[in-house]
N, CA, C and O atoms as a GROMACS GRO file, in nm:
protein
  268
    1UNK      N    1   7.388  21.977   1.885
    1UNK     CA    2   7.456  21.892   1.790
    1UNK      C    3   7.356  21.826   1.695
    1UNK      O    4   7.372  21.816   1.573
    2UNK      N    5   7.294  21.800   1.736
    2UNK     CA    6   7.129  21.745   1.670
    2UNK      C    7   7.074  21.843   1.556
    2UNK      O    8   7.052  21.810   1.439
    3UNK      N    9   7.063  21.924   1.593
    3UNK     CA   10   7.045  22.076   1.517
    3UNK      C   11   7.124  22.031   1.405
    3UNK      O   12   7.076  21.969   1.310
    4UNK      N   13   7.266  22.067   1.417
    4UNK     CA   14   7.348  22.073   1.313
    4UNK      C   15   7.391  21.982   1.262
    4UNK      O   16   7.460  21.994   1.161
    5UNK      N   17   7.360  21.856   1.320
    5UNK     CA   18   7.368  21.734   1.211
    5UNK      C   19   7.241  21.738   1.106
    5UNK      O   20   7.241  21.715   0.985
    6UNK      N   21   7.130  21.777   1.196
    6UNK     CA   22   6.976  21.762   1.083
    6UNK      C   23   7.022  21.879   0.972
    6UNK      O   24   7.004  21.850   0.854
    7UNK      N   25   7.078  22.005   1.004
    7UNK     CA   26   7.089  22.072   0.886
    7UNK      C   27   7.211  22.060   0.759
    7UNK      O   28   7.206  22.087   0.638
    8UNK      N   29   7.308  22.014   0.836
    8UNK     CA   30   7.427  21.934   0.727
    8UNK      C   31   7.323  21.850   0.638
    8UNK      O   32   7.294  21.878   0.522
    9UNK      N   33   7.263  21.725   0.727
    9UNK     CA   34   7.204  21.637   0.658
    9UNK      C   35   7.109  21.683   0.504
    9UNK      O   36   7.104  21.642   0.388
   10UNK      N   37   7.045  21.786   0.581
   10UNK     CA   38   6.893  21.888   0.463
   10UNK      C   39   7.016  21.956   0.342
   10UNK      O   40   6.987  21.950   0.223
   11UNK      N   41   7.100  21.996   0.371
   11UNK     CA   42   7.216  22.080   0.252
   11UNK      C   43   7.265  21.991   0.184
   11UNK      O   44   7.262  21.997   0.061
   12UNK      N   45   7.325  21.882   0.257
   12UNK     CA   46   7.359  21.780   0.132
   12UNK      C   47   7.250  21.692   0.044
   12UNK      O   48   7.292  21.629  -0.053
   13UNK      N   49   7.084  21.685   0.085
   13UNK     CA   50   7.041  21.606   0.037
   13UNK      C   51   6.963  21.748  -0.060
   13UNK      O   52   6.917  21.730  -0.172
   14UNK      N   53   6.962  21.863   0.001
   14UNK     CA   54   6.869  21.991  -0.130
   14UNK      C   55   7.005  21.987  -0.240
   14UNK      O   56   6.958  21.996  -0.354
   15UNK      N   57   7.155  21.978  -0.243
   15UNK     CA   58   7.281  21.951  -0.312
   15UNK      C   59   7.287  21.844  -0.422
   15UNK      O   60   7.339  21.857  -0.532
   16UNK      N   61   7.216  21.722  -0.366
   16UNK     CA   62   7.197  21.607  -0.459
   16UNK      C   63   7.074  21.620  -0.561
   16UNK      O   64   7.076  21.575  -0.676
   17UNK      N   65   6.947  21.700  -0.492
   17UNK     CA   66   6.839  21.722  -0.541
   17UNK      C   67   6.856  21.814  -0.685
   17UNK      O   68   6.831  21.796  -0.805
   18UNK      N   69   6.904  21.906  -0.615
   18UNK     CA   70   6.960  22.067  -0.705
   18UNK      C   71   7.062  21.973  -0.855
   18UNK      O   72   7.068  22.014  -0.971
   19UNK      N   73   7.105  21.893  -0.820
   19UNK     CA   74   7.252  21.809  -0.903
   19UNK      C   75   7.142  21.782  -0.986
   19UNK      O   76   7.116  21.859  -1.079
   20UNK      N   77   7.058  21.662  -0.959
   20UNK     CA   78   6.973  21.600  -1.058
   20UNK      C   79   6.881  21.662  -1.147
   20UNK      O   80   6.860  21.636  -1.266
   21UNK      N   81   6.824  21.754  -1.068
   21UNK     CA   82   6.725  21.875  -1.163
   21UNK      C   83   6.825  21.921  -1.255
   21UNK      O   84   6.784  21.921  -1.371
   22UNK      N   85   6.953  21.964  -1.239
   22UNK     CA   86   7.051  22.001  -1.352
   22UNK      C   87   7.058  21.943  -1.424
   22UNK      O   88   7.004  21.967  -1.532
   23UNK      N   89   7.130  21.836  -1.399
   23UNK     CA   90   7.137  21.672  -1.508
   23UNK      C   91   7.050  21.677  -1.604
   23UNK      O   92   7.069  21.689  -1.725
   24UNK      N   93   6.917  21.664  -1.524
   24UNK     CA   94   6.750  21.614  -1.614
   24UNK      C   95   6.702  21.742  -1.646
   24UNK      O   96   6.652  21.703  -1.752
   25UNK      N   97   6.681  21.833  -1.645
   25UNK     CA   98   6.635  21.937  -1.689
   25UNK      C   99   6.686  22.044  -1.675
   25UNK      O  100   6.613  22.136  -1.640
   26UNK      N  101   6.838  22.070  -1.700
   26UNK     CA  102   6.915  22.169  -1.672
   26UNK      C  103   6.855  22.257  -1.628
   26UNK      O  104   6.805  22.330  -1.714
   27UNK      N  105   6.833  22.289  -1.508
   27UNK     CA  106   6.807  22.332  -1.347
   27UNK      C  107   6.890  22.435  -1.261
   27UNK      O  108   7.002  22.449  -1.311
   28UNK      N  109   6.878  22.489  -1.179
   28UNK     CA  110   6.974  22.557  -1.064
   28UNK      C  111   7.129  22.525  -1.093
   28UNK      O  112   7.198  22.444  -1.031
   29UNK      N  113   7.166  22.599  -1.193
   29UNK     CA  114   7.299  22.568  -1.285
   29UNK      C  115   7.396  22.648  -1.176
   29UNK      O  116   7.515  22.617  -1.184
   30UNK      N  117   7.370  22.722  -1.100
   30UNK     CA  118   7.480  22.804  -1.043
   30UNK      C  119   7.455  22.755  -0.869
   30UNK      O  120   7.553  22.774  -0.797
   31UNK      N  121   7.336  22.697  -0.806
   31UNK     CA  122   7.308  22.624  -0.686
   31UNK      C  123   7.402  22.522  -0.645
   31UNK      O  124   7.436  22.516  -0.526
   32UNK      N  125   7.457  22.424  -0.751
   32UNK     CA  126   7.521  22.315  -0.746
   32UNK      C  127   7.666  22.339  -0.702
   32UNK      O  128   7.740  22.402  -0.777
   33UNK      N  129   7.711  22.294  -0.587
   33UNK     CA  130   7.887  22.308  -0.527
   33UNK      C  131   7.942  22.228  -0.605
   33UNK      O  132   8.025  22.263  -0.689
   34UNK      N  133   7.880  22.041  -0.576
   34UNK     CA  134   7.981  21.976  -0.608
   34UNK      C  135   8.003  21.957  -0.754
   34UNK      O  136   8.044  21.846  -0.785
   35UNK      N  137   7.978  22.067  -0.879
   35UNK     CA  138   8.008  22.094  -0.958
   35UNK      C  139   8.196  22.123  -0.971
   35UNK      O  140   8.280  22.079  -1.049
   36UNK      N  141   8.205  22.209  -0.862
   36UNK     CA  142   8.324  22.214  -0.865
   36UNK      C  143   8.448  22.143  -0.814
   36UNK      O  144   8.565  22.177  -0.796
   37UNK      N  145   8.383  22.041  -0.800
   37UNK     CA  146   8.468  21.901  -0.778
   37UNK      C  147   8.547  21.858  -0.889
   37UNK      O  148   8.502  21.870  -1.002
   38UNK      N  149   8.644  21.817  -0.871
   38UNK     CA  150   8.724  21.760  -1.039
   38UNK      C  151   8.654  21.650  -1.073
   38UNK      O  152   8.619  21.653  -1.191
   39UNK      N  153   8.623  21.562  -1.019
   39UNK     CA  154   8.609  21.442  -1.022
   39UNK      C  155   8.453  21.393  -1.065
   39UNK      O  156   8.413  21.307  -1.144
   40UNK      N  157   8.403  21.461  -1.001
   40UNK     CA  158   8.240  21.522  -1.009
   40UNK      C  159   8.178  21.562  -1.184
   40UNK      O  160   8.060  21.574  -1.217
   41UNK      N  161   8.288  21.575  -1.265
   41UNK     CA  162   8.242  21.593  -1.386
   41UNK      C  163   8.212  21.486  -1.509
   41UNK      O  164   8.162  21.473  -1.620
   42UNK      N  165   8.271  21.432  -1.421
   42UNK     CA  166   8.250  21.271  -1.502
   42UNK      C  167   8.134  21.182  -1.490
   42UNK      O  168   8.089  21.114  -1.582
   43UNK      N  169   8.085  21.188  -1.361
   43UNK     CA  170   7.942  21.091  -1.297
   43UNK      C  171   7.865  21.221  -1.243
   43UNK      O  172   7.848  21.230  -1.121
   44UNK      N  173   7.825  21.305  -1.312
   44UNK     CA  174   7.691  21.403  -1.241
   44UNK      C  175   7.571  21.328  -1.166
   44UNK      O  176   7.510  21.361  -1.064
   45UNK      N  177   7.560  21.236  -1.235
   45UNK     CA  178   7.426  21.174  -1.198
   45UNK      C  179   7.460  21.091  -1.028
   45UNK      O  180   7.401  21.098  -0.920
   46UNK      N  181   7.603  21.002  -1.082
   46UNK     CA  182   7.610  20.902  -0.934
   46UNK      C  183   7.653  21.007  -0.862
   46UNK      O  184   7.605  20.973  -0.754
   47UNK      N  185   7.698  21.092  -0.844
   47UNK     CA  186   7.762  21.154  -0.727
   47UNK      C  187   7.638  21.232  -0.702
   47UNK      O  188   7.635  21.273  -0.586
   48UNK      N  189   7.488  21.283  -0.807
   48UNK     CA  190   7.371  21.340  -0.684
   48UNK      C  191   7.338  21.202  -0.630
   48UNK      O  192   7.372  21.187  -0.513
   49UNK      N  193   7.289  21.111  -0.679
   49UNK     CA  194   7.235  21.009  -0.605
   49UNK      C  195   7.323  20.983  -0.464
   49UNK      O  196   7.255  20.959  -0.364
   50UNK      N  197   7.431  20.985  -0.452
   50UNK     CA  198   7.507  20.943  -0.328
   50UNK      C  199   7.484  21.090  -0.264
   50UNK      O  200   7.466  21.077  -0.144
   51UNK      N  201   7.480  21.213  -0.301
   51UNK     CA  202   7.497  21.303  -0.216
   51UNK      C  203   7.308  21.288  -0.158
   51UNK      O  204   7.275  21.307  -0.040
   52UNK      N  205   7.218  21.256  -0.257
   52UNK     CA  206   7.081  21.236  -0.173
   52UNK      C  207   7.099  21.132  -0.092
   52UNK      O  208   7.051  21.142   0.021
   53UNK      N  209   7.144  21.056  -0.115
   53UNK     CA  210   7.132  20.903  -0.010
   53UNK      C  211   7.197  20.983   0.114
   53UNK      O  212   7.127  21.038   0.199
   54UNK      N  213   7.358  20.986   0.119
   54UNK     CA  214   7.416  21.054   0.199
   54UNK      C  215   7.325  21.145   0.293
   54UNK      O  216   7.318  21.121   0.414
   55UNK      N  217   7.288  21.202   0.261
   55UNK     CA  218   7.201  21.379   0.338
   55UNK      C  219   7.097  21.293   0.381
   55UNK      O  220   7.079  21.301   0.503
   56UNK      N  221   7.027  21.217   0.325
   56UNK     CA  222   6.913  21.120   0.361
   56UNK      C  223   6.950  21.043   0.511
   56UNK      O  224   6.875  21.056   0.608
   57UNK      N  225   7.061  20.969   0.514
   57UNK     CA  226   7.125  20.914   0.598
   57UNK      C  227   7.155  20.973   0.735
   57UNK      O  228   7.133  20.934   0.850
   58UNK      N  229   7.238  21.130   0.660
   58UNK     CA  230   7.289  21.167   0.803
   58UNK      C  231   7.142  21.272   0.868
   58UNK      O  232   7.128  21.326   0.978
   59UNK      N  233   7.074  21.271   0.776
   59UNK     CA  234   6.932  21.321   0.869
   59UNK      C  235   6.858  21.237   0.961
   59UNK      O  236   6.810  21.282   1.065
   60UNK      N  237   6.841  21.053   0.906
   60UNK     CA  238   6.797  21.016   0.997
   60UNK      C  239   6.896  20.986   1.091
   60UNK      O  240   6.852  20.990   1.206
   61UNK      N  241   7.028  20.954   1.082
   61UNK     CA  242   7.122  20.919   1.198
   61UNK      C  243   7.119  21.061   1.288
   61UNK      O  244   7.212  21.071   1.368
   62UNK      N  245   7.056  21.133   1.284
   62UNK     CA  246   7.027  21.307   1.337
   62UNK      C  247   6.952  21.250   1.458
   62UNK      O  248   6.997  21.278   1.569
   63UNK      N  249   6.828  21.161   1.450
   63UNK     CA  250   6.755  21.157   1.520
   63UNK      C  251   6.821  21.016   1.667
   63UNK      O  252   6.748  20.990   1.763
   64UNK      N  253   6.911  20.971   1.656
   64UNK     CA  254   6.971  20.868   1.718
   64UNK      C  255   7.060  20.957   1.799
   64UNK      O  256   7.114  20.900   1.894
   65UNK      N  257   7.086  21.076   1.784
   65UNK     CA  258   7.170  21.173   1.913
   65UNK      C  259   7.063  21.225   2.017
   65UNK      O  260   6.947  21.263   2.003
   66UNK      N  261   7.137  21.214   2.115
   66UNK     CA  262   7.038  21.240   2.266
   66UNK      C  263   7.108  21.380   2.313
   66UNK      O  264   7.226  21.411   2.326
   67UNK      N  265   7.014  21.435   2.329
   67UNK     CA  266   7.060  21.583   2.372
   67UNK      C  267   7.019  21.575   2.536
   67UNK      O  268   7.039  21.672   2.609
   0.00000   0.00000   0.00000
């Protein structure tokens, strides 16, 4: 379970990463999912920042599971 929380965590925070390189230097234009969000087209920028924080988060809460 540890495993697969640390790698959820790494996909959503390379997701937020991949977002912002788009944003700022139109970047990995076809990498980005939550592109295809409806909602997502309006705040590119806040929704990578929350998806890095997010992925950031659930990587270290990764390390608080006891196997």
């Amino acid at each position: 379970m540890k495993k697969l929380c640390e790698t959820v965590g790494f996909l959503v925070f390379v997701q937020g990463v991949a977002g912002l390189l788009h944003v700022w230097l139109d970047w990995f234009r076809f990498f980005n999912l939550w592109r295809r969000l409806p909602f997502a087209d309006e705040y590119p920028v806040y929704v990578s920042i929350v998806l890095v924080v997010a992925g950031a988060a659930v990587m270290i809460a990764a390390d608080a599971i006891k196997e």
